[in-house]
C-alpha positions in Angstrom: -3.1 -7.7 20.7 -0.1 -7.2 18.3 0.2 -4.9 15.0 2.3 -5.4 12.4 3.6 -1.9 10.9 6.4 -1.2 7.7 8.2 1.6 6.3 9.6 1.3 3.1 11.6 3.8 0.5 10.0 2.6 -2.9 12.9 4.0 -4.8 11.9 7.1 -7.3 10.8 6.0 -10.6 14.5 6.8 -13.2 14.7 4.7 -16.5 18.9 5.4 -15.6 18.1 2.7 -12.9 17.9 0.2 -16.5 17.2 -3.2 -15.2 16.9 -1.7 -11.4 14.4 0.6 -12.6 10.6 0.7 -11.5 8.9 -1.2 -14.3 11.0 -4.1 -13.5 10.6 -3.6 -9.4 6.8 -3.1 -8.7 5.9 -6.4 -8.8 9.2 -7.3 -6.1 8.4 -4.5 -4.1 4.4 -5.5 -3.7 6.2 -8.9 -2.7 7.6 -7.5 -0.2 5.0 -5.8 1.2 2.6 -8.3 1.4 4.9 -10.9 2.7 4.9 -9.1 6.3 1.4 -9.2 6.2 1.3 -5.7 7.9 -1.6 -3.6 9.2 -0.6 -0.7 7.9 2.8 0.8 5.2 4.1 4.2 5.5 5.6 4.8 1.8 8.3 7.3 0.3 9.4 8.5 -3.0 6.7 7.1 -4.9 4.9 9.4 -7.2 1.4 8.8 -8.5 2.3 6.6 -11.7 4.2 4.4 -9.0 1.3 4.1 -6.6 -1.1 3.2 -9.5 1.0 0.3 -10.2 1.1 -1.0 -7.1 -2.6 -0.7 -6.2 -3.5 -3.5 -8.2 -1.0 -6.0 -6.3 -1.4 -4.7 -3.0 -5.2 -6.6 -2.7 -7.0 -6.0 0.7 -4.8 -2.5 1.2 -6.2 1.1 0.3 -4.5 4.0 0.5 -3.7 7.9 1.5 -1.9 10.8 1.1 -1.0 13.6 -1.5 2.0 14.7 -3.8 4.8 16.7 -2.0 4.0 19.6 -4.6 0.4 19.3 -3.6 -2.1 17.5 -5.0 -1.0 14.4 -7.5 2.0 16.4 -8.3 5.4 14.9 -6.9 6.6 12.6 -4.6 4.1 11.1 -2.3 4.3 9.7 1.2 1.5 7.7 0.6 -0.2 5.1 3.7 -1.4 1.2 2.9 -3.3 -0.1 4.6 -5.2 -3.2 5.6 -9.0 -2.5 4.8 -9.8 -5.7 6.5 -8.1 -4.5 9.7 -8.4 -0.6 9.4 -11.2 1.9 8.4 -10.2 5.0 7.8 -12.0 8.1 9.3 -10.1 11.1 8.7 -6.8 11.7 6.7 -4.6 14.7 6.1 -1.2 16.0 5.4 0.7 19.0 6.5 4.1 20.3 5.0 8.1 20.6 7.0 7.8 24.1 6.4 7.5 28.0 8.4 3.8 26.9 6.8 3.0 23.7 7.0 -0.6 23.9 5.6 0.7 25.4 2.3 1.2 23.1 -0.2 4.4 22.8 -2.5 5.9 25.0 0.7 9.7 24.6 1.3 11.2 24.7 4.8 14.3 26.2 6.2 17.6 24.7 4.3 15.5 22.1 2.9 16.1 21.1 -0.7 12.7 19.7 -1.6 9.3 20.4 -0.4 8.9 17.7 2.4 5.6 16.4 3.9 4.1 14.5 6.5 0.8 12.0 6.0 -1.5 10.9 8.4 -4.3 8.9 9.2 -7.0 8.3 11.9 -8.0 4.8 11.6 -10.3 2.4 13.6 -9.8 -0.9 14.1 -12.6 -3.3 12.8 -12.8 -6.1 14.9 -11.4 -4.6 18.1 -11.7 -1.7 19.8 -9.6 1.2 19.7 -8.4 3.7 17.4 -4.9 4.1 16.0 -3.0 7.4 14.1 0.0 6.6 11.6 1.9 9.8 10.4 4.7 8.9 7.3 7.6 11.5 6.7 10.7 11.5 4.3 13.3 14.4 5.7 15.2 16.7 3.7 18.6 14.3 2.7 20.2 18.2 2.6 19.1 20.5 5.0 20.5 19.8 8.7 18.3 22.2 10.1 15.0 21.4 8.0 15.5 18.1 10.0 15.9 18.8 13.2 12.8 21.4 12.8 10.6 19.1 10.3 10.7 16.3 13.8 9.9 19.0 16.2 6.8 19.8 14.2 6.0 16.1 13.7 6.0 15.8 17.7 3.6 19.2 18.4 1.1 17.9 15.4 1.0 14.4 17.6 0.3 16.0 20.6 -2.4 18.6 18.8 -4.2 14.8 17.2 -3.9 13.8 21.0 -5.7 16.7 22.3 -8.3 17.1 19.6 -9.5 13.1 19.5 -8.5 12.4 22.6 -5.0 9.7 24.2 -5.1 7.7 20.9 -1.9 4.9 20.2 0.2 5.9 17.2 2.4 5.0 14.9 5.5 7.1 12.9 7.2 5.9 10.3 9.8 6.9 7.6 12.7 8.0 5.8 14.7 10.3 8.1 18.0 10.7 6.4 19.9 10.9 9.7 21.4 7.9 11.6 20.4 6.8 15.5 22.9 9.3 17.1 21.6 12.4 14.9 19.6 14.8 17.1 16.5 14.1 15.1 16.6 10.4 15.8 17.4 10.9 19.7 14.9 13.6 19.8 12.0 11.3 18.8 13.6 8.5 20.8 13.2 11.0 23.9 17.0 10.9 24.9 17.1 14.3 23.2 15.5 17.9 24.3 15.1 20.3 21.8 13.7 24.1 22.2 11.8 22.8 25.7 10.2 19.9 24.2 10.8 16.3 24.7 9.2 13.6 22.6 7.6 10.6 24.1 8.2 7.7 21.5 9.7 4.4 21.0 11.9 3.3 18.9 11.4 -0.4 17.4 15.2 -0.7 16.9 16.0 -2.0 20.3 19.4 -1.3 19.9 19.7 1.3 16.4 23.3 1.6 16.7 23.4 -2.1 15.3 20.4 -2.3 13.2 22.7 -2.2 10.4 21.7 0.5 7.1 18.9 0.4 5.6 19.9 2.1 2.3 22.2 -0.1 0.3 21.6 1.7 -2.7 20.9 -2.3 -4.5 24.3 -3.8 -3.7 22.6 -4.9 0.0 24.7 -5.7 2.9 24.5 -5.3 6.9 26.8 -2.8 7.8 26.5 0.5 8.5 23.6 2.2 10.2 19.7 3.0 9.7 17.9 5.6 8.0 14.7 3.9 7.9 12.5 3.8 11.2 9.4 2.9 13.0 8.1 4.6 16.4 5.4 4.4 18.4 3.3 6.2 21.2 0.6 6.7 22.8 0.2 3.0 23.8 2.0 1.4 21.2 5.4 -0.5 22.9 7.5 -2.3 20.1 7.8 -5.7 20.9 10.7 -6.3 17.9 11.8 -4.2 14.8 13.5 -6.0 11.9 14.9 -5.0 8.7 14.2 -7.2 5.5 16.9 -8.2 3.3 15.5 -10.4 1.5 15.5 -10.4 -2.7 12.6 -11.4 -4.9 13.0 -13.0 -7.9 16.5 -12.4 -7.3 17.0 -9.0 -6.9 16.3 -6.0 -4.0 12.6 -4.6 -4.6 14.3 -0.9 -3.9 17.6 0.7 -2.8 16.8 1.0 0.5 15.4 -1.9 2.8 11.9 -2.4 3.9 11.7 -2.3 7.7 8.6 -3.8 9.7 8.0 -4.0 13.8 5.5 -5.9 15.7 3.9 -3.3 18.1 2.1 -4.4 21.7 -1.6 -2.5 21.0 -2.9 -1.1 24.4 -6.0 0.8 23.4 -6.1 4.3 25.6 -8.1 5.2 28.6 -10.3 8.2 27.8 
């Protein structure tokens, strides 16, 4: 069985955007989203005005996740996904801080309060379960990075312990390129502080993915910031990113990237 998964920047709501701005974009960027068809979205940068806009258009999705300033204050990191494919049975959220349960905390040289959603999920007409966790990285601090994916990696393996070997997904903004230590960390090419992660990337080759923020003037070149993992079961089969416009223009500044994963529910 295959699962579609995306990861897509929304773009922060600034009326300086003008004719790029958000009231113009929502309906193109709900476009985009459902023209993958995925199971499930991993979101960034959209805060709660944002996501009410796009609940409407996104029919047959449901969603999860908090501000980064806890609560509905901030940017979210908000999950979609496909209530016909998904049920959700237990959510959280944990900060990229010293103290990750403390909401609004900053970590490190970070320059924002960053966060991490997750979701526990069980599929409806199959068996299994699967876990998504959604991040945006600091675009500033170099070491909040490198820390904020180590603590990503020990909360998967605590999930894995606690409900048992469960496939999962990772997506998000990571602000760092493939051969950042962040990036090869998660990839597992990469030990950091004794620990070695255990996912796959769906770039099969993320040198040449091409960028993924194009800040709405598009193009190939350059390299990704945007990613999808998975674990735990999950083998990408192909990662893509999606240039296409929508009534002529780019639904956000950065590019919406999807993957089809190979779903291998886990021995227990």
């Amino acid at each position: 069985m295959n699962i579609t998964a995306m990861s897509f920047n929304l773009r922060i709501s600034r009326w300086l955007d003008l004719h790029q701005s958000w009231p113009f974009r929502k309906g193109r960027a709900a476009e985009a989203i459902l023209a993958q068809s995925p199971w499930i979205v991993g979101t960034q940068e959209a805060d709660l005005s944002m996501l009410k806009d796009l609940d409407p258009l996104l029919k047959g999705y449901e969603r999860i996740g908090e501000g980064r300033r806890g609560g509905v204050h901030g940017e979210h990191n908000a999950i979609y996904y496909s209530t016909k494919r998904l049920r959700l049975t237990e959510h959280g959220q944990f900060w990229m801080s010293e103290t990750p349960g403390e909401p609004g905390s900053k970590g490190w040289d970070a320059r924002f309060p960053r966060i991490c959603t997750w979701g526990r999920f069980q599929l409806r007409k199959e068996s299994g379960e699967l876990l998504m966790y959604n991040t945006h990285l600091d675009h500033v601090g170099e070491k909040a990075r490198i820390n904020s994916v180590q603590l990503i990696w020990q909360t998967i393996q605590e999930h894995q312990s606690r409900f048992g070997p469960t496939p999962f997904l990772l997506s998000g903004d990571f602000n760092a390129t493939p051969a950042h230590p962040a990036i090869r960390f998660l990839s597992g090419e990469l030990e950091l502080e004794g620990r070695q992660a255990e996912l796959a990337n769906a770039f099969a080759d993320p040198a040449h993915a091409g960028r993924t923020f194009h800040g709405f003037l598009g193009g190939k070149s350059g390299e990704p910031i945007d990613y999808l993992f998975g674990g735990g079961g999950l083998q990408p089969l192909h990662g893509d990113v999606i240039r296409s416009k929508f009534g002529g223009r780019y639904p956000s500044d950065h590019y919406p990237v999807t993957a089809i994963f190979r779903f291998k529910p886990a021995v227990r």
